[in-house]
GUMAR-932005 format. One line per 3 residues: number of its first residue (from 1); their letters; for each residue x, y, z negated of N, C-alpha, C, O. Coordinates in steps of 0.1 Angstrom, whole numbers, plus 5000, padded with zeros to 4 digits. Layout:
BEGIN
NUM = A = X:Y:Z:X:Y:Z:X:Y:Z:X:Y:Z  ...
***
This chain:
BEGIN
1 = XXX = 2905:8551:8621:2912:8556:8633:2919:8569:8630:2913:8578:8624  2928:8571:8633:2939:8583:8631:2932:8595:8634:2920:8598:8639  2938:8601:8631:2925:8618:8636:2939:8626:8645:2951:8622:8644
4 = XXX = 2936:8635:8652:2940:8643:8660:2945:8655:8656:2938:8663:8648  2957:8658:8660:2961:8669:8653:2961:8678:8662:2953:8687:8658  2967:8679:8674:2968:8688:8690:2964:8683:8694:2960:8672:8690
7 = XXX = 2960:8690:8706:2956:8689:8718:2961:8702:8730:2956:8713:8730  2969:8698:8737:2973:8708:8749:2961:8700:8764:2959:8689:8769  2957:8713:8766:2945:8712:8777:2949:8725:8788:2949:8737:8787
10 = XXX = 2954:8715:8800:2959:8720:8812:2967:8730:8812:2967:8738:8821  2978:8730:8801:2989:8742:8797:2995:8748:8805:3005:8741:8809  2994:8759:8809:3004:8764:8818:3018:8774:8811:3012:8779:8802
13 = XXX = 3027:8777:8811:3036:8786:8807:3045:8793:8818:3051:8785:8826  3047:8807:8819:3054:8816:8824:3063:8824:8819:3060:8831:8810  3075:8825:8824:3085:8839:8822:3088:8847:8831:3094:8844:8842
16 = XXX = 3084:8861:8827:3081:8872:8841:3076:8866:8852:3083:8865:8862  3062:8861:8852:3052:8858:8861:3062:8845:8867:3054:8839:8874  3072:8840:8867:3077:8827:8878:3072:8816:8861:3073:8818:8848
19 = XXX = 3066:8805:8870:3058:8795:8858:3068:8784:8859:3073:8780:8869  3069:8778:8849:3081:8772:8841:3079:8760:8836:3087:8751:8834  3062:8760:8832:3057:8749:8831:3041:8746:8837:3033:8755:8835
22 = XXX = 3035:8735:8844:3020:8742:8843:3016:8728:8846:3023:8719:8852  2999:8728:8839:2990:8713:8844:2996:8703:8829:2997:8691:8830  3001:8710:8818:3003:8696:8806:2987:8697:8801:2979:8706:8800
25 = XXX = 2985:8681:8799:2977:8674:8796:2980:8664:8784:2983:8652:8787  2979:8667:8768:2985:8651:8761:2975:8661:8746:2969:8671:8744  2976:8651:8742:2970:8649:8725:2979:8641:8714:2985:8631:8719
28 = XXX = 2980:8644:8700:2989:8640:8695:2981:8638:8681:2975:8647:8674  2982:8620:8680:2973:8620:8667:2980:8620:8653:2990:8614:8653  2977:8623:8645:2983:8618:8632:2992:8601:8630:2988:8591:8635
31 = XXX = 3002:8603:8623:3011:8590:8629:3020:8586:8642:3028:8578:8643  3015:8595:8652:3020:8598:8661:3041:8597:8661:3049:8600:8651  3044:8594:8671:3058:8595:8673:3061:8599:8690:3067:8591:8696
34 = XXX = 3057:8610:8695:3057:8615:8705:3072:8619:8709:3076:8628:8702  3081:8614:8718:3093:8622:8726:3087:8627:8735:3078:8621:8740  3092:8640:8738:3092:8647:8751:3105:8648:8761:3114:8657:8759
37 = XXX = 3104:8639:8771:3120:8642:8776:3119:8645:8793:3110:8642:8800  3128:8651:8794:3130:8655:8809:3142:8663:8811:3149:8667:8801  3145:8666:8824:3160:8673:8823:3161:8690:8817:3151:8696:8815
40 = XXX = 3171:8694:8815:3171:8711:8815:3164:8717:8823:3162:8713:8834  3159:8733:8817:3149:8737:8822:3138:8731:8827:3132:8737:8836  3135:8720:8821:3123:8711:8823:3109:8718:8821:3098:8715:8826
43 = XXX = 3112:8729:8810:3098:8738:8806:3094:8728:8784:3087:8732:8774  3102:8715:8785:3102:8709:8773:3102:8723:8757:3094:8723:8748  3112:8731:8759:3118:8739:8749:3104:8748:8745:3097:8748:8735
46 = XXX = 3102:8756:8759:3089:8762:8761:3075:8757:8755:3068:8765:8750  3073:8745:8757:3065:8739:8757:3062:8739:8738:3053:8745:8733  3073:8732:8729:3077:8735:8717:3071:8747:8712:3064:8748:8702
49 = XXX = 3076:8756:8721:3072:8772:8714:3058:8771:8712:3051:8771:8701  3054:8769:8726:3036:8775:8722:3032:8760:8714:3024:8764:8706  3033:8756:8713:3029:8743:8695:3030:8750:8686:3020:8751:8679
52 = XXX = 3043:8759:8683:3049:8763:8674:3040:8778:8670:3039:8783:8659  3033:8782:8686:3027:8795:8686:3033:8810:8690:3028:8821:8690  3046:8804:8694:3061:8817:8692:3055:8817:8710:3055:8829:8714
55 = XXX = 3051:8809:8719:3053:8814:8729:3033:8811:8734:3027:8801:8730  3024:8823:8742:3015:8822:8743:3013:8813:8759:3022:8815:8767  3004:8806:8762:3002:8799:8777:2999:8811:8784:2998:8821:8778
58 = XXX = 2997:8811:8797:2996:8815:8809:2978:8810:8815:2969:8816:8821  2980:8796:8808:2968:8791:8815:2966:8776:8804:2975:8769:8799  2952:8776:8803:2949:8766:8790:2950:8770:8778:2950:8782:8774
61 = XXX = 2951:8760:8770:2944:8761:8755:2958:8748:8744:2958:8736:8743  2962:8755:8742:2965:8745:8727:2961:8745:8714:2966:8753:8706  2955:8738:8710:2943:8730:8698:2949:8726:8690:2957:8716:8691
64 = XXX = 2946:8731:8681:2947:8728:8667:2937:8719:8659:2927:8724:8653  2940:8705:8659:2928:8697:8650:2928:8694:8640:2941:8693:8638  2922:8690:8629:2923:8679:8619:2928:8682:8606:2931:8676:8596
67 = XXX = 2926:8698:8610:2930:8710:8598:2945:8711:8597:2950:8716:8587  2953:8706:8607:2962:8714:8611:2967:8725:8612:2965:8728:8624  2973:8735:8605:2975:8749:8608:2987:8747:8611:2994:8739:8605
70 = XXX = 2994:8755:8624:3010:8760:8628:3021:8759:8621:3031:8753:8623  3014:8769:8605:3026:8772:8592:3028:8758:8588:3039:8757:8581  3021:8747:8589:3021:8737:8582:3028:8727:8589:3028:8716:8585
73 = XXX = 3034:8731:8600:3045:8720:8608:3059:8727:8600:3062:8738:8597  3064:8717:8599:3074:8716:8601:3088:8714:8614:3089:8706:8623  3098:8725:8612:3107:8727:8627:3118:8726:8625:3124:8732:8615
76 = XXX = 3123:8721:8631:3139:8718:8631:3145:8720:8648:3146:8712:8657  3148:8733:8646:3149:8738:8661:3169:8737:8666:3178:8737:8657  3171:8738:8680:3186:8731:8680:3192:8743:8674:3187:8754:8675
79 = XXX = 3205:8741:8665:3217:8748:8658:3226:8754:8666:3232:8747:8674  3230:8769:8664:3235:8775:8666:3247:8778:8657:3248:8776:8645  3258:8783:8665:3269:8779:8661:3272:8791:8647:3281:8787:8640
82 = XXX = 3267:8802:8645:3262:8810:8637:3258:8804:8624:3263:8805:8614  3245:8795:8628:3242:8788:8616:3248:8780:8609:3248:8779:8597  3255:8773:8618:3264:8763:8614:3279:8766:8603:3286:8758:8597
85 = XXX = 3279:8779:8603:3286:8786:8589:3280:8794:8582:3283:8805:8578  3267:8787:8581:3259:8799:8569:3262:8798:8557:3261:8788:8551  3267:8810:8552:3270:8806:8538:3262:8803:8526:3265:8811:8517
88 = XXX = 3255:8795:8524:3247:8787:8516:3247:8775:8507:3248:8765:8513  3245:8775:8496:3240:8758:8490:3234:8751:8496:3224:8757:8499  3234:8735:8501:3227:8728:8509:3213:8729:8495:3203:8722:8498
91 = XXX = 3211:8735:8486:3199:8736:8476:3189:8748:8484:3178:8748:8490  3198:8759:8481:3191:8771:8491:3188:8772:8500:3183:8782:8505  3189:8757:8509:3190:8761:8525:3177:8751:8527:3170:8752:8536
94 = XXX = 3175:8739:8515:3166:8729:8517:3149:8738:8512:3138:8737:8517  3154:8746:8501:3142:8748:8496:3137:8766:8505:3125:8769:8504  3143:8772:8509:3142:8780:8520:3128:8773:8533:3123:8779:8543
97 = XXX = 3125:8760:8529:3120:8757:8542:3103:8759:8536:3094:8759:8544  3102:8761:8518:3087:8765:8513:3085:8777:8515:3075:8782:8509  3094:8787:8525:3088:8801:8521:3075:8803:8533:3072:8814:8537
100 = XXX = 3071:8796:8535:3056:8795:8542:3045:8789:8531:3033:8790:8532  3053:8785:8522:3039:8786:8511:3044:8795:8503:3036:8795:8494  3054:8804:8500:3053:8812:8493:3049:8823:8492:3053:8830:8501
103 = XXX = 3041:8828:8484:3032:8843:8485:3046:8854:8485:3057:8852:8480  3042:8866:8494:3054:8878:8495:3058:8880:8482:3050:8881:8472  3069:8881:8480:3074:8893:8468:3076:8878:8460:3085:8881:8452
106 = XXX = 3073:8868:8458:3070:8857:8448:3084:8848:8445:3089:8842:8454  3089:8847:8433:3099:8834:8439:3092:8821:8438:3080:8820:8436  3102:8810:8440:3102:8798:8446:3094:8793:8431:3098:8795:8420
109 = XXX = 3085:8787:8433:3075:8777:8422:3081:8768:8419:3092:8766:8424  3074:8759:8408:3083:8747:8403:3075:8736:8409:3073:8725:8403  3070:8738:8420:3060:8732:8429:3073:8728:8441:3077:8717:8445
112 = XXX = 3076:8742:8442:3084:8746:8454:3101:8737:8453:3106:8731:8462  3105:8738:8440:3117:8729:8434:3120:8716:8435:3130:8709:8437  3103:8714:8433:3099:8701:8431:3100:8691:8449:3105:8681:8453
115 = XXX = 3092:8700:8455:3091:8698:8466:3107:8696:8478:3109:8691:8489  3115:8704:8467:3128:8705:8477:3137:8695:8475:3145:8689:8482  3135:8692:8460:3142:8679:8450:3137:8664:8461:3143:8653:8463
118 = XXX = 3124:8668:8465:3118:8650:8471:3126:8650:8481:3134:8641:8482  3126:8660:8492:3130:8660:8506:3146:8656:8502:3149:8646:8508  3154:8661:8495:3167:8659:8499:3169:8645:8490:3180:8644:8487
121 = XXX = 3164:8637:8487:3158:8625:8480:3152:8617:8490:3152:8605:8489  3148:8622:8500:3142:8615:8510:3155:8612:8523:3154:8602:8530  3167:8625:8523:3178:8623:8534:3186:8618:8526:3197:8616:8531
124 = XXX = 3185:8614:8511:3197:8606:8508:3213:8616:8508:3225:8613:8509  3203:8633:8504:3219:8643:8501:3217:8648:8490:3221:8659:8491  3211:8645:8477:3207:8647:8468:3222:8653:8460:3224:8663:8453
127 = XXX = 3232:8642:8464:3244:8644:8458:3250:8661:8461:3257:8668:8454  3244:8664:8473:3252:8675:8481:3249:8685:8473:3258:8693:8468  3235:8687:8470:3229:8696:8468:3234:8713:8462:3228:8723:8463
130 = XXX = 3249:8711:8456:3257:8722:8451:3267:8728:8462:3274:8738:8462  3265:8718:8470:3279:8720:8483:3271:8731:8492:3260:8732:8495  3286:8740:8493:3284:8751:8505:3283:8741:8519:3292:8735:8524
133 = XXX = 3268:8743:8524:3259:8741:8535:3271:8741:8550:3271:8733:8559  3280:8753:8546:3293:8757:8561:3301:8743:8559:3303:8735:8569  3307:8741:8548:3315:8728:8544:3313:8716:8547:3321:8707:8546
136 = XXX = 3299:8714:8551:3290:8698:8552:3299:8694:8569:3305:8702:8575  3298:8680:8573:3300:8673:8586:3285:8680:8594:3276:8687:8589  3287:8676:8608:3275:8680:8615:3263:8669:8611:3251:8672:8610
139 = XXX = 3269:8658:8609:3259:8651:8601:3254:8649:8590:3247:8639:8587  3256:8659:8583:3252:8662:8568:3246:8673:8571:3235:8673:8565  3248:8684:8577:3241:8695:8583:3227:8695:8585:3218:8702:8581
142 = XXX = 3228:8681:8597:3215:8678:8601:3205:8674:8591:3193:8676:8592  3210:8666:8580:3203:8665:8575:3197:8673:8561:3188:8669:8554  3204:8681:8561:3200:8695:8553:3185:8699:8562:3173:8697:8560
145 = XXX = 3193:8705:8573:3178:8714:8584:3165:8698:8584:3153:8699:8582  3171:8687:8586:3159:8681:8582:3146:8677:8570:3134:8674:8570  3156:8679:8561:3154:8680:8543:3144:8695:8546:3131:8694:8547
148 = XXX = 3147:8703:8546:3146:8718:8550:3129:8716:8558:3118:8718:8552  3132:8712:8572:3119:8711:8580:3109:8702:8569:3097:8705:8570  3111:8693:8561:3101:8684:8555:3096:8689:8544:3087:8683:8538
151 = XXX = 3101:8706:8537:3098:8714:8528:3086:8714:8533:3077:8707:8528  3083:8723:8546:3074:8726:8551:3062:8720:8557:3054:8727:8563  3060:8706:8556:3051:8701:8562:3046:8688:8553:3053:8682:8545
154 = XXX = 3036:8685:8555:3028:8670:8553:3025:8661:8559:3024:8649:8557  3020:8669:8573:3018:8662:8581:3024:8664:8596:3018:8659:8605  3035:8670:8599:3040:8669:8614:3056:8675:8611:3059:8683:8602
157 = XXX = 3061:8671:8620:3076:8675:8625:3078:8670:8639:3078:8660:8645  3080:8690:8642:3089:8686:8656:3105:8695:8652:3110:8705:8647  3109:8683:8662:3122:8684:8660:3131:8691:8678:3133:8682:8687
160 = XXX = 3134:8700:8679:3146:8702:8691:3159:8694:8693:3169:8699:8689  3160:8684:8698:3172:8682:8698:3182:8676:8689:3194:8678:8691  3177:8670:8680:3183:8667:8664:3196:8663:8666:3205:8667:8658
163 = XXX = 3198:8653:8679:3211:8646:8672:3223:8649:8683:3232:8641:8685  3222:8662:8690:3229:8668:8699:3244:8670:8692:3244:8674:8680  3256:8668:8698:3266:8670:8693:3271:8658:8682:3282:8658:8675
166 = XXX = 3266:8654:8681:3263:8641:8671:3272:8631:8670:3264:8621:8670  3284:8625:8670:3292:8614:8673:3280:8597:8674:3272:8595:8665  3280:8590:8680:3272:8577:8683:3268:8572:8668:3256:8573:8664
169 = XXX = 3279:8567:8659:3279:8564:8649:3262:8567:8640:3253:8558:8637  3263:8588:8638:3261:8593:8633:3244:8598:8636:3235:8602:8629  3246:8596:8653:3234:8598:8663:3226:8587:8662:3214:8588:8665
172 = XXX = 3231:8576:8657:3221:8562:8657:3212:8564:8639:3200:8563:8637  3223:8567:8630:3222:8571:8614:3205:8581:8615:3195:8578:8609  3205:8594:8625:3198:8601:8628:3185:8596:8629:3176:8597:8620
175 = XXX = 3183:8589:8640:3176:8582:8649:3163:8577:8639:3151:8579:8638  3175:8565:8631:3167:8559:8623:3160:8567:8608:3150:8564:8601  3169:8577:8605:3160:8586:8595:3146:8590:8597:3136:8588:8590
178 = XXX = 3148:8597:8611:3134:8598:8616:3121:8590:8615:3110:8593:8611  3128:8576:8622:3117:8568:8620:3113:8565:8610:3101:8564:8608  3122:8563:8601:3116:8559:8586:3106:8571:8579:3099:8570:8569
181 = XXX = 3110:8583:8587:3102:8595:8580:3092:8592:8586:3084:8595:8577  3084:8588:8597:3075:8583:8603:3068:8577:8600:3057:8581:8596  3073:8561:8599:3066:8550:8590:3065:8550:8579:3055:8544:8575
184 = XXX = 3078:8557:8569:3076:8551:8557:3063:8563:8549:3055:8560:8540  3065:8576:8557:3060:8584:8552:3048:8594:8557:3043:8604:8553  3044:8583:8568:3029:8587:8576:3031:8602:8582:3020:8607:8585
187 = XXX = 3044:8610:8585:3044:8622:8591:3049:8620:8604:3060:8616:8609  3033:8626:8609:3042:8628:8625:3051:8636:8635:3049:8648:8636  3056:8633:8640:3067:8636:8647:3065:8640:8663:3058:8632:8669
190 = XXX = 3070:8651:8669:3072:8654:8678:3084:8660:8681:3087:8671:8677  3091:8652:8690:3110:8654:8694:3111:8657:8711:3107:8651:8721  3118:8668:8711:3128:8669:8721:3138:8660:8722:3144:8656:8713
193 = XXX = 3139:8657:8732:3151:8646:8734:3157:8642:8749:3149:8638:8758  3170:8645:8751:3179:8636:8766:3177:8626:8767:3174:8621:8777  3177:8619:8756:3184:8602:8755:3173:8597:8759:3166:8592:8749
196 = XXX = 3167:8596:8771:3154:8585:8772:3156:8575:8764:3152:8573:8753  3164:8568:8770:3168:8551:8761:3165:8551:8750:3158:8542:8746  3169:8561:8742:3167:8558:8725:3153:8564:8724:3145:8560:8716
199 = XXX = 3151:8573:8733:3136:8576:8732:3127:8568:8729:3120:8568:8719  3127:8557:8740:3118:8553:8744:3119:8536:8733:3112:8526:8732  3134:8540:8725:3136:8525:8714:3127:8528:8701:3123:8518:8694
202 = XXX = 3123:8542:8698:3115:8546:8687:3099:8553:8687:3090:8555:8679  3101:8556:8700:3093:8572:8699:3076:8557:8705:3076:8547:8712  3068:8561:8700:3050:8551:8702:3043:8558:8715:3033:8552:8720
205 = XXX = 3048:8573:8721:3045:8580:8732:3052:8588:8740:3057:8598:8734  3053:8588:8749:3066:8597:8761:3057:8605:8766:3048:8599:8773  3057:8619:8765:3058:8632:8773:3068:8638:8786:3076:8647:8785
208 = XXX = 3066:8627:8800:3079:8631:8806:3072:8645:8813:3060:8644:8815  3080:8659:8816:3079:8665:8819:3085:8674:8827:3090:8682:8818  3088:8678:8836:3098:8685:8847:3091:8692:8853:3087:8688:8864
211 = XXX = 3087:8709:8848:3078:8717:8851:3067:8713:8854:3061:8722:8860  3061:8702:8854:3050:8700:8856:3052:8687:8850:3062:8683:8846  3039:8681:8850:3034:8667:8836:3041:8653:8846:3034:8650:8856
214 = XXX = 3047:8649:8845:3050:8634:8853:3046:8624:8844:3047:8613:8849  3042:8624:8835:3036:8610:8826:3037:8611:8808:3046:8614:8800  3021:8606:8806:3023:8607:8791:3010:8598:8788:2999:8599:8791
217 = XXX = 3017:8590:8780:3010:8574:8776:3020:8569:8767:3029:8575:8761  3016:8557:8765:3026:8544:8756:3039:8546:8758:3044:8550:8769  3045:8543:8749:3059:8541:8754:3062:8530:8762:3069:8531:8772
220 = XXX = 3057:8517:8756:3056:8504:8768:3047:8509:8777:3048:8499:8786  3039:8517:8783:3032:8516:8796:3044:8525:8805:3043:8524:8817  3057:8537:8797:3063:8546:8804:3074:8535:8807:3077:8534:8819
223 = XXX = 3080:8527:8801:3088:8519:8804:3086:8513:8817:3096:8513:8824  3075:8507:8822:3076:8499:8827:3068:8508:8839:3062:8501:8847  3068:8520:8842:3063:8531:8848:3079:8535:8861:3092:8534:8861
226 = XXX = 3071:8537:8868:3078:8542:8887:3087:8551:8879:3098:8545:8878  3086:8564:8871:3089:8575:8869:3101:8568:8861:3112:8570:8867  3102:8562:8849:3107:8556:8841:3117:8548:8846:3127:8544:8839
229 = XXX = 3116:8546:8859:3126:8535:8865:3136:8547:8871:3148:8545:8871  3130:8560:8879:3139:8569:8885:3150:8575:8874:3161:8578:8877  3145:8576:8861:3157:8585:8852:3164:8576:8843:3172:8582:8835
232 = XXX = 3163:8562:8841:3164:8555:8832:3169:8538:8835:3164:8532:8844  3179:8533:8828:3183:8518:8830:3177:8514:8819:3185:8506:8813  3167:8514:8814:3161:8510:8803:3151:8495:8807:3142:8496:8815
235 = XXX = 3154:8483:8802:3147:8475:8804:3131:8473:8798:3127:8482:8791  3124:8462:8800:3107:8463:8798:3110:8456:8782:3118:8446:8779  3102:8464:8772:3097:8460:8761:3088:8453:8761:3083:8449:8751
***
């Protein structure tokens, strides 16, 4: 049986005392493929943070299980237009994502090389790897920051937003990287996401949320769910 990695118990979140999010209730096991969707300012982004630890609750507990530590997720948070001309080697920018295992003052291990060599081996940009990072398509980008986020983890990735700005083509290309980082490679996943539809074409559990918890279960039990019919033309799996 899968083991447990989180657990958020009755989470509440606030900015300058007005609450933004409150009452989440979900657990997230290993293998997991969790979306979280709902509209802007849903409290979704927020919600992210305190996983991540960057933002503290108001009210409740987020849990850490199964020897899960924070540093050990992997993040791929939405791009800024700043980043998006960083001047970098898609090499430097992949292997940048072990400096959570690296000791201060230390350089990069042949652990760490090694580790950065698999990941961009794994997005299929292996070729890039000498190319200035600013130079890349938005779709090549992404998959640098996701090469990048897989430095950092073994067992989880959450992702903001991944395929925002994305041409269809290039958004479906996305889509399916993920999954395959999922299945082929037993890391679980937790995504921010608009696109219910495609959400709900990949993701094994829906987190709908709109300042407060509206549903989190199966993805076939959200489909075919009251809530699911208000934001979505999505038919029954």
């Amino acid at each position: 049986m899968p083991e447990s990695l989180i657990k958020c118990d009755n989470v509440s979140f606030s900015y300058e005392n007005v609450i933004v999010a409150e009452g989440i209730n979900f657990s997230v096991k290993s293998g997991d493929y969790l979306c979280i969707v709902g509209e802007n300012g849903a409290g979704k982004s927020t919600l992210m943070k305190g996983i991540l630890g960057l933002k503290q609750p108001c009210q409740g507990n987020i849990i850490m299980t199964g020897g899960l530590k924070q540093n050990e997720i992997g993040y791929l948070p939405q791009q800024t237009t700043a980043q998006k001309d960083f001047p970098a080697s898609v090499h430097e920018v992949v292997i940048s994502g072990c400096l959570n295992k690296r000791k201060i003052g230390m350089f990069y291990t042949s652990e760490n090389k090694k580790r950065a060599l698999e990941s961009m081996e794994k997005l299929g940009i292996s070729e890039l790897s000498g190319r200035c990072y600013r130079e890349l398509s938005g779709g090549q980008q992404q998959r640098v920051l996701l090469a990048r986020a897989l430095c950092a983890t073994e067992k989880m990735l959450l992702l903001d937003e991944p395929v925002t700005g994305l041409d269809p083509a290039v958004t479906y290309e996305m889509y399916q990287i993920i999954s395959d980082i999922n299945k082929k490679y037993g890391i679980t996943i937790i995504m921010i996401s608009h696109d219910i539809t495609s959400a709900c074409s990949y993701a094994s559990k829906i987190l709908h949320i709109n300042k407060k918890q509206l549903f989190f279960g199966d993805t076939k039990d959200y489909v075919n769910s009251d809530i699911a019919k208000r934001f979505t033309f999505y038919k029954k799996i």
